[in-house]
C-alpha positions in Angstrom: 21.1 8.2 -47.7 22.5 11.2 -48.6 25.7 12.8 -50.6 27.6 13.1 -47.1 27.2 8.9 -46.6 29.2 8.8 -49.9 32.3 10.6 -48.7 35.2 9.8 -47.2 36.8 11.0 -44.0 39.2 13.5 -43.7 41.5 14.5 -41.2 41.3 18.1 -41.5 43.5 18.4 -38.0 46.7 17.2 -39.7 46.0 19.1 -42.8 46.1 22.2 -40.7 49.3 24.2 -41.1 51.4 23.9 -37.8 52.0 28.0 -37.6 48.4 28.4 -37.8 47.5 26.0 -35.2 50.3 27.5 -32.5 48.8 31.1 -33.1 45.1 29.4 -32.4 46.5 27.2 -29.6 48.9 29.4 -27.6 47.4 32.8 -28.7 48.6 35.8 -30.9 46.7 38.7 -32.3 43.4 39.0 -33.0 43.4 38.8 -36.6 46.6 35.9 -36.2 43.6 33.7 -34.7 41.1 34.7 -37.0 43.0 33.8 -39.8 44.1 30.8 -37.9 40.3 30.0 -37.2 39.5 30.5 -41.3 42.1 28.6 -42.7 40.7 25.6 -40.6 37.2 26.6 -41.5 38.3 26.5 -45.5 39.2 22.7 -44.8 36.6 21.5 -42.8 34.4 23.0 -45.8 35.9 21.7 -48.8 36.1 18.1 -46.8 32.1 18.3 -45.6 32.8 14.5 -43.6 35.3 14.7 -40.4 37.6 11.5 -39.4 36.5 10.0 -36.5 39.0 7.4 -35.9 40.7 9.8 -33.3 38.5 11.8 -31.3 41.0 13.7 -28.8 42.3 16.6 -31.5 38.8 17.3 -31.6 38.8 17.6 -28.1 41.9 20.0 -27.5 40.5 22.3 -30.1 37.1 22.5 -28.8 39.1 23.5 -25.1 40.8 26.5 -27.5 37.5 27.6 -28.9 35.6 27.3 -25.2 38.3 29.8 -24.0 37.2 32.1 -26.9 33.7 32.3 -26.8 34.2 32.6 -23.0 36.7 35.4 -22.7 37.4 36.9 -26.2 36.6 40.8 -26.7 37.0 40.6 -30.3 33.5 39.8 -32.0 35.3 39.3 -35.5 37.5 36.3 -34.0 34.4 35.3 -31.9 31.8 35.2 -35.0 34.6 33.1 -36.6 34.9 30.5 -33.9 31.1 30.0 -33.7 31.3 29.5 -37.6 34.1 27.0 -36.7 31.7 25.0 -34.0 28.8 25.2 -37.0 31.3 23.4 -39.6 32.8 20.7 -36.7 29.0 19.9 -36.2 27.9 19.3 -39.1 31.2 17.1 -40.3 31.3 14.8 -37.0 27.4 14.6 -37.0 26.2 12.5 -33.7 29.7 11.8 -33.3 29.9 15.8 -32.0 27.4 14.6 -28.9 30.6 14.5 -27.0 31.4 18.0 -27.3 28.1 19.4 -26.4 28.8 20.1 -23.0 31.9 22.1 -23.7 30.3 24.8 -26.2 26.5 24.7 -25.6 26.4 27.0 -22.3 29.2 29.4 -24.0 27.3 30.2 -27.2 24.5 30.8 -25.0 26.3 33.3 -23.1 27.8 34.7 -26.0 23.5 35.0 -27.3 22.9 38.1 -25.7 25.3 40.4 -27.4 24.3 43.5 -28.8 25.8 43.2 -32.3 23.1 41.3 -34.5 26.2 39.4 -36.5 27.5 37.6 -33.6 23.5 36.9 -32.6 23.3 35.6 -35.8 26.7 33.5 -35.5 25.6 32.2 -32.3 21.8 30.9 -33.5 23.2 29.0 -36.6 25.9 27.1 -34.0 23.3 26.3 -31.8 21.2 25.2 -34.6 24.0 22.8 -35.5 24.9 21.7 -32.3 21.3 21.0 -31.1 21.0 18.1 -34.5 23.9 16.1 -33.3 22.0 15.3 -29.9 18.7 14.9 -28.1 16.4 17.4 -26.9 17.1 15.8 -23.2 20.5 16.6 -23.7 20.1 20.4 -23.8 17.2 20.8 -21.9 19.0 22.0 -18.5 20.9 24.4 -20.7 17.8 26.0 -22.7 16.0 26.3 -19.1 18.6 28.1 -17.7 18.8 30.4 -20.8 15.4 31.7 -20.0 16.7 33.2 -16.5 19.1 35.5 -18.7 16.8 38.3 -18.2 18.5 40.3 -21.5 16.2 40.6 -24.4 18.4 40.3 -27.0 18.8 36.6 -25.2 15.5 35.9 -25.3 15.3 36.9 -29.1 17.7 34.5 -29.6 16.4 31.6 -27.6 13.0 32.3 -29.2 14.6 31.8 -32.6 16.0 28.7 -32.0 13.3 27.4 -30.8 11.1 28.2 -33.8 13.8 27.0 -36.5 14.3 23.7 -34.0 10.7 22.7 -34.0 10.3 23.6 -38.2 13.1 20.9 -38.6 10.8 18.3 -36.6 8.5 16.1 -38.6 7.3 14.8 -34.8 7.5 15.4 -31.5 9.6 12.3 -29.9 10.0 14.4 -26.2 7.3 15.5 -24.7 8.8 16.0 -21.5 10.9 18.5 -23.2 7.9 20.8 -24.5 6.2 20.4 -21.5 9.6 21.8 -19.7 9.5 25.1 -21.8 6.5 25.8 -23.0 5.3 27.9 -20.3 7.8 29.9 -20.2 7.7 30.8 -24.3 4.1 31.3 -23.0 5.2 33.6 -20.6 7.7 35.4 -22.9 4.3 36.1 -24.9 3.5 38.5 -22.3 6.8 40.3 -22.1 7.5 43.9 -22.0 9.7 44.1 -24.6 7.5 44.2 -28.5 10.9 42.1 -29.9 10.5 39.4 -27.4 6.3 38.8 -27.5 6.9 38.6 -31.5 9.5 35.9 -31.2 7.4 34.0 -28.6 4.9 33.9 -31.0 6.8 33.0 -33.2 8.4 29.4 -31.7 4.6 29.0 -30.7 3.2 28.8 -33.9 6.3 26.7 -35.0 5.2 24.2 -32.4 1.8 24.2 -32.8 2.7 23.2 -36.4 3.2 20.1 -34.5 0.2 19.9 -31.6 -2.2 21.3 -33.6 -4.8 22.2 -31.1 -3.4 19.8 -28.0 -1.3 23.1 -27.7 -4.1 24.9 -26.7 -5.0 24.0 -22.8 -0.9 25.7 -22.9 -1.6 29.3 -24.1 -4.7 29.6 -22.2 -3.7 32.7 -20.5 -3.3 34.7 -24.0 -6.3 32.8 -25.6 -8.4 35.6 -25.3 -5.6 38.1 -26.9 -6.8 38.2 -30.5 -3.7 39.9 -31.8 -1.2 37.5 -30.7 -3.7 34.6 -31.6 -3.7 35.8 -35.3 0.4 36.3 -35.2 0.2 32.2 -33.5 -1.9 31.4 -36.5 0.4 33.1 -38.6 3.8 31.8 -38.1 2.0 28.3 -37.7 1.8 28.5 -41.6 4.8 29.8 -41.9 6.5 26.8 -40.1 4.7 24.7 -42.5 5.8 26.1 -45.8 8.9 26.4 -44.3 9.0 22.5 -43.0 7.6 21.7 -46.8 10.5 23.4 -48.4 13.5 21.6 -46.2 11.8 18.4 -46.9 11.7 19.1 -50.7 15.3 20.2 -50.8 17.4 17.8 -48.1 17.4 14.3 -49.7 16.4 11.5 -47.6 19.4 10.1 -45.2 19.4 6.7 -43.6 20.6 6.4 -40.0 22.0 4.1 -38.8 21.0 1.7 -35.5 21.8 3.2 -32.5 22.6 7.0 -33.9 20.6 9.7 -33.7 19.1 11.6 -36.5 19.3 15.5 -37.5 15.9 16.2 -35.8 16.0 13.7 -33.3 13.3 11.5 -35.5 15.3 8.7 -36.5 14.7 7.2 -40.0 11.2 7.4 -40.5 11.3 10.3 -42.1 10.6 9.3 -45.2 6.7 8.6 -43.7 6.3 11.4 -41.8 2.8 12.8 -43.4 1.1 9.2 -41.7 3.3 9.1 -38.4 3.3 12.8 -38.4 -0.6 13.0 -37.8 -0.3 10.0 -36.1 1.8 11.2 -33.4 -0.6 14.2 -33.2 -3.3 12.9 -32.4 -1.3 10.3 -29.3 -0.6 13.5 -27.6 -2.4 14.4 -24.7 -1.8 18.4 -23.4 -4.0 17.6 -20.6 -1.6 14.6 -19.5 1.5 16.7 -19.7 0.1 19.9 -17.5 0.2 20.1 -13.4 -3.2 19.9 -11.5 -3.8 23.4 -10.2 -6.2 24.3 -7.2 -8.6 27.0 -8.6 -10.2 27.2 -5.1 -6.8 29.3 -3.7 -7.7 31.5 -6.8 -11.0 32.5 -6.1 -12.1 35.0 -3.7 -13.4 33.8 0.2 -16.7 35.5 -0.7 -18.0 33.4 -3.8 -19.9 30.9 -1.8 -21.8 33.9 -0.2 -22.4 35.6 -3.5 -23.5 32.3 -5.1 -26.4 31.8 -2.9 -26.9 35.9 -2.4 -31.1 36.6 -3.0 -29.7 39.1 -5.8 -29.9 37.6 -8.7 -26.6 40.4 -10.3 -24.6 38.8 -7.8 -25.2 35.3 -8.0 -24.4 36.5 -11.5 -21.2 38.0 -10.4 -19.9 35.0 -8.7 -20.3 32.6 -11.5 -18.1 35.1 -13.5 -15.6 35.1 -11.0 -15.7 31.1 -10.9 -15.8 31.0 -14.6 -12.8 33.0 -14.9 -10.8 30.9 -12.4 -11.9 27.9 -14.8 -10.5 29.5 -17.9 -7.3 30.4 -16.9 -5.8 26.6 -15.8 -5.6 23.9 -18.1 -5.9 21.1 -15.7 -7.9 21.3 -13.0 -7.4 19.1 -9.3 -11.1 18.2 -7.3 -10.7 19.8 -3.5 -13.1 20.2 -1.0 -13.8 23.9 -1.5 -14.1 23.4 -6.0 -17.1 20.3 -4.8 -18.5 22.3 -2.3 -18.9 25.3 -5.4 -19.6 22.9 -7.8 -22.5 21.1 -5.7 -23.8 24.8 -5.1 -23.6 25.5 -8.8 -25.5 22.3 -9.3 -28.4 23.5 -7.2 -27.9 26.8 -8.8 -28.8 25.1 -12.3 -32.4 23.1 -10.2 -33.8 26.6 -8.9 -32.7 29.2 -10.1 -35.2 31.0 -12.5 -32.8 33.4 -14.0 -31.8 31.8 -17.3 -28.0 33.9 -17.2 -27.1 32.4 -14.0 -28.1 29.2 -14.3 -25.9 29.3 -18.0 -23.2 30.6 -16.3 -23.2 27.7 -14.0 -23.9 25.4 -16.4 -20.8 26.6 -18.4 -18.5 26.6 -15.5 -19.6 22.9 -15.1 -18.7 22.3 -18.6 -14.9 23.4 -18.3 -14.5 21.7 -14.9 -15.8 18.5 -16.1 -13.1 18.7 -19.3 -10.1 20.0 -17.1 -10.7 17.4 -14.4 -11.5 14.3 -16.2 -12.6 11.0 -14.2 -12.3 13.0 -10.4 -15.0 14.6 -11.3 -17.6 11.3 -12.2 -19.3 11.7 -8.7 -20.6 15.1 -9.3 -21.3 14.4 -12.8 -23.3 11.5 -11.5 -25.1 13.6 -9.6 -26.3 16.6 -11.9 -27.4 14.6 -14.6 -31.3 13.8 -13.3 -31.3 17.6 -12.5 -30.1 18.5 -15.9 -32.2 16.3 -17.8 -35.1 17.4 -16.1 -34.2 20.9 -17.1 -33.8 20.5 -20.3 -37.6 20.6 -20.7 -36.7 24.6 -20.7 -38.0 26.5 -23.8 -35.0 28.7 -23.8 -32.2 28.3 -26.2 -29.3 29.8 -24.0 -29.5 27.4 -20.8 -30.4 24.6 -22.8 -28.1 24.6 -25.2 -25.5 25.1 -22.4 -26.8 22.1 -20.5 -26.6 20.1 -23.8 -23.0 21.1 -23.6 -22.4 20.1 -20.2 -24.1 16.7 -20.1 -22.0 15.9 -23.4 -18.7 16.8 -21.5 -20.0 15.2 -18.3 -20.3 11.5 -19.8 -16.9 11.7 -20.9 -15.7 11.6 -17.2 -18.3 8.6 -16.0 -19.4 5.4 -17.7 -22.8 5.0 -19.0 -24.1 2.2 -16.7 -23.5 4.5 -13.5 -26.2 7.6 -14.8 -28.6 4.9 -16.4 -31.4 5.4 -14.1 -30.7 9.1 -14.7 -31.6 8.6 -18.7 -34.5 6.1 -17.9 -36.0 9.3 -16.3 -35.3 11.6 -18.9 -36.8 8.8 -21.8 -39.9 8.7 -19.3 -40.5 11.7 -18.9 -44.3 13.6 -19.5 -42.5 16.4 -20.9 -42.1 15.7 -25.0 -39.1 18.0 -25.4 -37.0 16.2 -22.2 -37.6 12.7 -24.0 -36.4 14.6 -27.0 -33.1 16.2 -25.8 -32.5 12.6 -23.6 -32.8 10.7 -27.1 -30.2 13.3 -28.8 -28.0 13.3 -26.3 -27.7 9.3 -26.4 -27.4 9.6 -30.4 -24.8 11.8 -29.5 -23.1 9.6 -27.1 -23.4 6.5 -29.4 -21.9 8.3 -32.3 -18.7 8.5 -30.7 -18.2 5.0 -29.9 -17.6 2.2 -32.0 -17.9 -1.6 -30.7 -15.1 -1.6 -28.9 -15.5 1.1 -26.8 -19.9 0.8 -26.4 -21.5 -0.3 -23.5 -23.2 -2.7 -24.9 -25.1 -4.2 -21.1 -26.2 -0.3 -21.4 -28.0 -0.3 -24.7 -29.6 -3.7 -23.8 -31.1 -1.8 -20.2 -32.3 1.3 -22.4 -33.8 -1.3 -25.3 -37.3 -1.0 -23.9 -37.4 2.8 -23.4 -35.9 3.3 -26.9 -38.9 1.4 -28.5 -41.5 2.9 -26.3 -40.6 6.6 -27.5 -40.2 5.1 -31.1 -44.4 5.0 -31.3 -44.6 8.5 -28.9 -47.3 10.9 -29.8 -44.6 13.3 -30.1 -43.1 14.1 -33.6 -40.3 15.6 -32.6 -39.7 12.3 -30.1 -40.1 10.1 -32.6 -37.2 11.7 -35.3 -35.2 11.7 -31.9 -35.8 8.4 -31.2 -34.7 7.3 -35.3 -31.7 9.2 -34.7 -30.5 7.4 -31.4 -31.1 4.1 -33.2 -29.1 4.8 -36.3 -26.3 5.7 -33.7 -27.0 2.6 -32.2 -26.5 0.9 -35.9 -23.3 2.5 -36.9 -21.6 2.0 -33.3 -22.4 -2.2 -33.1 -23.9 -2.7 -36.9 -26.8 -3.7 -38.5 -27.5 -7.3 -37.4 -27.5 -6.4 -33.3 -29.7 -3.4 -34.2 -32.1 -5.5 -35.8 -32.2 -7.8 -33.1 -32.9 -4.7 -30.4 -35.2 -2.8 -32.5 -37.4 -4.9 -34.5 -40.4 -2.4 -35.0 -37.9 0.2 -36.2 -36.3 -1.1 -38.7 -39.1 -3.0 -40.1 -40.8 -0.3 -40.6 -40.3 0.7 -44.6 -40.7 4.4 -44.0 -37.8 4.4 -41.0 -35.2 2.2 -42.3 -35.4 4.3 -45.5 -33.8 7.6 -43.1 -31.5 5.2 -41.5 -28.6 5.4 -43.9 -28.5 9.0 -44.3 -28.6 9.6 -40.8 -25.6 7.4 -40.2 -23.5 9.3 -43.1 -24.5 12.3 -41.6 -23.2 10.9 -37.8 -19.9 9.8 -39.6 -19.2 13.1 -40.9 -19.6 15.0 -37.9 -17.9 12.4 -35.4 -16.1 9.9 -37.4 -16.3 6.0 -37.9 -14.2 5.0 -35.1 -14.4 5.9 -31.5 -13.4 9.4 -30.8 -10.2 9.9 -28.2 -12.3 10.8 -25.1 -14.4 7.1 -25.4 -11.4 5.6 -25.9 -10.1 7.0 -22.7 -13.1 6.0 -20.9 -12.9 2.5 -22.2 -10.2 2.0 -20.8 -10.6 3.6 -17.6 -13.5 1.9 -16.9 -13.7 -0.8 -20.0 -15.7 -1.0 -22.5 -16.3 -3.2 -25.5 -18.7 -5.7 -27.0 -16.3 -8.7 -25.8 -16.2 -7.3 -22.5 -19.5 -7.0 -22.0 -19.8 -3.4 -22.2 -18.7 -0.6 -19.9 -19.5 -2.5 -16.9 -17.2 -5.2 -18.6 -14.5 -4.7 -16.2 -17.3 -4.7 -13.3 -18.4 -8.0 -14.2 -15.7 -9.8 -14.7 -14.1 -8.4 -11.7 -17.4 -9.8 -9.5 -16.8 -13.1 -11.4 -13.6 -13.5 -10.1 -14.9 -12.4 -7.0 -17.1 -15.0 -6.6 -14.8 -18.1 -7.8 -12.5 -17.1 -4.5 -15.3 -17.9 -2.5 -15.8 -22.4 -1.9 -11.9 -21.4 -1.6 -12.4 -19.8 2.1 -13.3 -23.1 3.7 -10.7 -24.5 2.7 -8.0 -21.8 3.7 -10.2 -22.5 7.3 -9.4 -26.1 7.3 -5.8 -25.5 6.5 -5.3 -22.7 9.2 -7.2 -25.6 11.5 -4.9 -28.7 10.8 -1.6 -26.1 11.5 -1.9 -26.6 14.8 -3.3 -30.2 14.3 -0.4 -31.6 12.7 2.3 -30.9 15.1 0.6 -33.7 17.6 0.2 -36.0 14.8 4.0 -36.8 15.0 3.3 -38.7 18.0 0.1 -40.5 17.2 -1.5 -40.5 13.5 -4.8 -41.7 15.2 -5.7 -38.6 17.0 -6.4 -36.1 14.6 -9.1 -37.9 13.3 -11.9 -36.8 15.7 -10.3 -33.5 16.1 -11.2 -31.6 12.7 -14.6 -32.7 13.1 -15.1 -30.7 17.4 -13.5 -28.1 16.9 -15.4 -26.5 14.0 -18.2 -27.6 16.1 -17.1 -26.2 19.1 -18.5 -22.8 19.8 -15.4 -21.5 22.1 -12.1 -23.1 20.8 -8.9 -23.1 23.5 -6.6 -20.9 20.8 -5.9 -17.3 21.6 -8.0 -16.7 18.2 -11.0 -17.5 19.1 -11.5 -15.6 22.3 -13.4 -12.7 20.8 -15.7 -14.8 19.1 -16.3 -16.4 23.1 -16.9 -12.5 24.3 -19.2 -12.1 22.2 -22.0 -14.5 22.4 -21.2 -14.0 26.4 -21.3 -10.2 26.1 -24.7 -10.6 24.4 -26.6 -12.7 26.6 -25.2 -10.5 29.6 -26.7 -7.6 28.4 -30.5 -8.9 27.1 -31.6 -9.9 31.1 -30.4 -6.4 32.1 -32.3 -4.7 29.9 -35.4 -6.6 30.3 -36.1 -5.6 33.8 -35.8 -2.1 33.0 -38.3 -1.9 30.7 -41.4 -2.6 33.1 -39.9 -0.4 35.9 -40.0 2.6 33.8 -43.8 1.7 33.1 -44.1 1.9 37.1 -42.3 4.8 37.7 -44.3 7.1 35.5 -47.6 7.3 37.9 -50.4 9.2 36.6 -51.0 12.8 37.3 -53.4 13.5 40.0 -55.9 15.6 39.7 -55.6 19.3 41.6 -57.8 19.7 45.2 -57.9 23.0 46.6 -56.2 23.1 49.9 -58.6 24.6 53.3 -57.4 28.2 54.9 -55.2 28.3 57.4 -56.6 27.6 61.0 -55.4 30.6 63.6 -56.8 28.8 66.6 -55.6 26.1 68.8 -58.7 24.1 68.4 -59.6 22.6 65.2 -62.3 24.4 63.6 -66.0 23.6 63.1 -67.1 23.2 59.4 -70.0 25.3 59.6 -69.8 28.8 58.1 -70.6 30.5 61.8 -68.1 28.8 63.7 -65.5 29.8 60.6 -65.9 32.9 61.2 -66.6 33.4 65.1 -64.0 30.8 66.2 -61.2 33.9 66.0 -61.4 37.2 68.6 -59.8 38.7 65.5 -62.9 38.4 63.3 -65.4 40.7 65.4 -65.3 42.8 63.0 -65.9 41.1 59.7 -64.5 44.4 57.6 -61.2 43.7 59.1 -61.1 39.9 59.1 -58.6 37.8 56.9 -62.2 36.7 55.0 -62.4 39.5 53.5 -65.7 42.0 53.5 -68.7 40.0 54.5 -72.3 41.6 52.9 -74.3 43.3 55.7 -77.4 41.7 56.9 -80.9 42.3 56.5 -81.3 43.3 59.4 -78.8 46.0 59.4 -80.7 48.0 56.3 -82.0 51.3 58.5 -81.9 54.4 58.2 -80.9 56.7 60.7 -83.6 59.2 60.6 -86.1 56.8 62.1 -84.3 55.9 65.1 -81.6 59.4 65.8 -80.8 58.0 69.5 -78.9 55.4 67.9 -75.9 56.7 65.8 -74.0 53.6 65.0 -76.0 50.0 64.7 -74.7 46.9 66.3 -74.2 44.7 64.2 -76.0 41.3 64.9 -73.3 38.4 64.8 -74.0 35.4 62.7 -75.6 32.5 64.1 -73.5 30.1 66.5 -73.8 26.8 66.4 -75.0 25.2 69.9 -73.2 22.4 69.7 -69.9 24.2 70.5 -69.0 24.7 73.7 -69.8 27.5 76.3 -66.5 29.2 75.8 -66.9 29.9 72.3 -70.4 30.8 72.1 -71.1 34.2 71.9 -74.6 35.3 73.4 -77.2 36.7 71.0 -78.4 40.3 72.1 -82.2 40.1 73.2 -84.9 41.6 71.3 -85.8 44.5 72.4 -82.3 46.2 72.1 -83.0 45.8 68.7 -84.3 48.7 66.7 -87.6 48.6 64.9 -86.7 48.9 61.2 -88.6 52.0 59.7 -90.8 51.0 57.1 -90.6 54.0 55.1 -87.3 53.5 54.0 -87.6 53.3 50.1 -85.8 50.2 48.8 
């Protein structure tokens, strides 16, 4: 409680002097309302706490002071309203929420005046006014004051916003920062210098109060240094500030059902706990819009992806990377898997270690931005990427370390355990090292609630075999991913698991610094992203592990099961019952055919009838077929060389002289069809020996004298043959 819960009420409206009040009410001069205005002011201030038992003077005056702020010229009478509206505020406290309506939009309009007093006038009523509601309550009206495109508005606004949020011990409205908060971003980016300071300003004022869940917010001026360090600034500023109010305003008790100064309630008095608490409840990621990156990126980046040069594979993984960055929140389509599948392959063959980095980072951010959409491809990258981290260079596997650390936070253990059986099996000693490290790492942010335990017990075996490896490197690995094991489910369950290790004097001994080590860099309890995927996919020694939810799930599965027969017998004695009205003896015998029968009469049944029928209609067709396609398929027979044409109406004799007498055509065998037929013996002169004779007959083949006399041809006699010179040289 505080000094104003100890006074009395005062009716400050009565006290007012009558002349004073007509000149305010039905107008006068200018400086006739301003003293009018701060003669009231004097009273309100010497009586801090308003009467409430009548609210409707408060109402008529508050019309007056409307028409003021809306239409008055005079910036002396118009600083002394807002004053006015500060002092009615603060006396009525949440009893004032009725009036908001009537002066909020007004001083807003009145915000964007160039005199710096009546700026200044305006900020402190809005301050005022803003206390004795909810954020909710002026939201619409702080919205619409960022389309007022004057800078000296947005100065204003920007102000507010940074004194609102330093007199917050919480944030009790999320919906309300995630309403403005990109567009202070935007004003961070303004062209005015006056305006990107002030944005700066309120931002580091509210991240006094998100810490870094502000950050997936200001990605687009992340990667401004300048107004980073002005951010980081002001943040601290907020804080000393924040420190000071609460050092100076004495604690005051609210009441059920009011609402406090800040919009906190009463627990301010515990607002270092609750304060951090509250931090670390919100989720940016849960208050942001899913945003396509695939409309962002160019049509080409699939071609330059997969492009033989390895510059531009290069240059498309920047352009992808740089989509990544500038969302907060990212939504899986069917273009982002198609890239991301690519840039998995990129990361299985691709010798250039920039590239496959690249890749491996842009996996990294969509795996954070996207969350549990993305399990599937995270599923399927992590064989590939435990298989390449066998690589001796730092850069990609360092990245992939990164990645595969962001990826199980998106998919449960049980679903990639084959994937680290692989790695922890592997004949290359550094994979089984990085495997082992990376399920220390995992481990050490869970805690029993949240483990999978079914998970450890599949990965038992493995974990003891690379506890003796040859390796020394394997071996430390392996000691580290069993004193996660130890400070996620304890001691006793550890022992159970891994006998040889902790038996082993020289082991156990580096088990307890190992764990304070593990503690300090991750905590003792389960980190915020295994408590997510707990309870997305459960999680827990009593639940049996991540696959808890699975299990029970197929548990109760299985109970519904005997159940189905007897929903079958049910549906079956429907019909049954409605004969039994005229004899109870029938229905007997008729639950025990009609299971039996294959074909029951009820319209139900009838496709199960078709089908057995449909079925045996079809196997004796097809079994005929098979041996006429044998039959069909005759072999190929062999190629015969067809006989020449016959030219004469008589069939021809086979021998070689009939061939080629049988035609008048072939007399002379140069011009025959046969072709040129070698000269006899006989025919071999020359023609010096004989000169009487200047062209030889040729003697015609040999007939056969079987043909008859029409087709023989009559061989020459012997003496009109000439006598071959013997003195021809061969």
């Amino acid at each position: 409680m505080d000094e104003w819960d100890f006074l009395d009420e005062v009716d400050v409206i009565q006290k007012w002097p009558v002349d004073q009040k007509k000149v305010v009410f039905e107008g006068g001069k200018w400086n006739e309302r301003k003293a009018g205005l701060e003669a009231l002011n004097s009273l309100i201030e010497q009586n801090p706490r308003l009467s409430t038992t009548t609210m409707t003077v408060y109402g008529e005056l508050m019309d007056e002071i409307r028409k003021i702020l809306d239409r008055e010229s005079n910036i002396v009478v118009v600083c002394t309203a807002a004053k006015t509206v500060e002092l009615l505020a603060k006396g009525l406290r949440t009893k004032f929420g009725g009036f908001v309506g009537m002066v909020f939009p007004f001083l807003i309009k009145r915000a964007k005046d160039k005199k710096k007093n009546v700026r200044d006038a305006v900020s402190s009523s809005l301050e005022a006014v803003a206390e004795t509601t909810t954020s909710e309550r002026i939201q619409k009206d702080i919205l619409d004051w960022f389309a007022i495109p004057s800078p000296e508005s947005k100065q204003t606004l920007l102000e507010f916003l940074y004194r609102y949020f330093v007199k917050m011990d919480r944030i009790t409205d999320l919906g309300f920062v995630k309403a403005i908060i990109n567009l202070v971003v935007k004003c961070a980016t303004d062209s005015d210098v006056n305006v990107r300071d002030k944005a700066c300003m309120s931002l580091g004022s509210l991240r006094r109060l998100m810490s870094d869940s502000l950050s997936p917010f200001i990605v687009s001026i992340a990667g401004d240094n300048s107004k980073m360090e002005k951010i980081a600034q002001y943040e601290q500023q907020a804080k000393e500030e924040y420190e000071k109010l609460q050092s100076e305003k004495p604690k005051r008790h609210v009441a059920e059902g009011e609402v406090s100064e800040t919009g906190t309630g009463n627990e301010q008095g515990s607002n270092g706990i609750e304060g951090e608490e509250n931090i670390e409840n919100i989720d940016a990621w849960e208050m942001l819009e899913a945003e396509d990156i695939a409309k962002k990126l160019e049509k080409n980046v699939e071609s330059l992806l997969v492009d033989k040069n390895w510059k531009e594979r290069l240059a498309g993984c920047e352009a992808v990377k740089k989509g990544v960055d500038s969302v907060g929140r990212i939504e899986i389509t069917d273009r982002l898997r198609e890239i991301s599948i690519i840039l998995i392959r990129i990361i299985e063959k691709d010798v250039n270690v920039n590239v496959a980095s690249c890749s491996a980072n842009i996996l990294t951010g969509i795996a954070i931005k996207a969350r549990f959409p993305y399990s599937s491809l995270a599923n399927k990258s992590f064989p590939i990427c435990f298989d390449k981290l066998k690589d001796k260079k730092a850069l990609l596997r360092d990245a992939l370390n990164e990645y595969i650390d962001a990826a199980a936070t998106t998919t449960p253990l049980s679903s990639y355990c084959e994937a680290v059986q692989g790695g922890l099996t592997s004949k290359n000693p550094q994979t089984r090292q990085q495997t082992a490290l990376f399920l220390s790492r995992l481990f050490s942010k869970h805690d029993e609630k949240t483990v999978d335990i079914e998970s450890v017990k599949i990965l038992t075996e493995f974990i003891n075999k690379i506890s003796n490896d040859a390796d020394k490197d394997v071996r430390e690995a392996s000691l580290c991913l069993v004193s996660a094991i130890q400070k996620t489910i304890g001691e006793g369950p550890t022992r159970r698991m891994f006998p040889e290790v902790l038996d082993d004097s020289t082991k156990s001994e580096k088990i307890p610094k190992i764990i304070e080590e593990l503690e300090e860099q991750f905590g003792k309890k389960a980190t915020v992203e295994m408590k997510r995927l707990a309870k997305q996919y459960g999680g827990g020694i009593g639940n049996g592990g991540g696959g808890g939810g699975n299990n029970s799930s197929n548990t109760q599965s299985k109970k519904p099961l005997p159940s189905k027969p007897a929903v079958r017998t049910t549906t079956t004695n429907r019909p049954i019952s409605r004969p039994q009205t005229a004899a109870t003896s029938k229905p007997v015998p008729k639950p025990i055919v009609k299971p039996a029968a294959p074909i029951p009469p009820k319209p139900i049944a009838r496709p199960q009838s078709v089908k057995p029928v449909a079925a045996q209609t079809t196997r004796p067709i097809s079994a005929p077929r098979r041996p006429l396609t044998t039959v069909t398929q005759p072999a190929p027979k062999p190629f015969v060389a067809r006989p020449a044409p016959s030219f004469c109406n008589k069939p021809k004799p086979k021998t070689e002289a009939t061939v080629r007498s049988a035609s008048p055509m072939n007399k002379n065998p140069t011009n025959s069809s046969f072709g040129i037929r070698p000269p006899s013996p006989s025919l071999i002169f020359s023609s010096t020996s004989n000169p009487s004779i200047n062209k030889p007959r040729p003697i015609p083949p040999k007939t056969d004298l079987s043909t008859s006399s029409s087709s023989r041809i009559r061989p020459p006699s012997r003496s009109r043959l000439p006598t071959p010179n013997r003195n021809i040289p061969n």
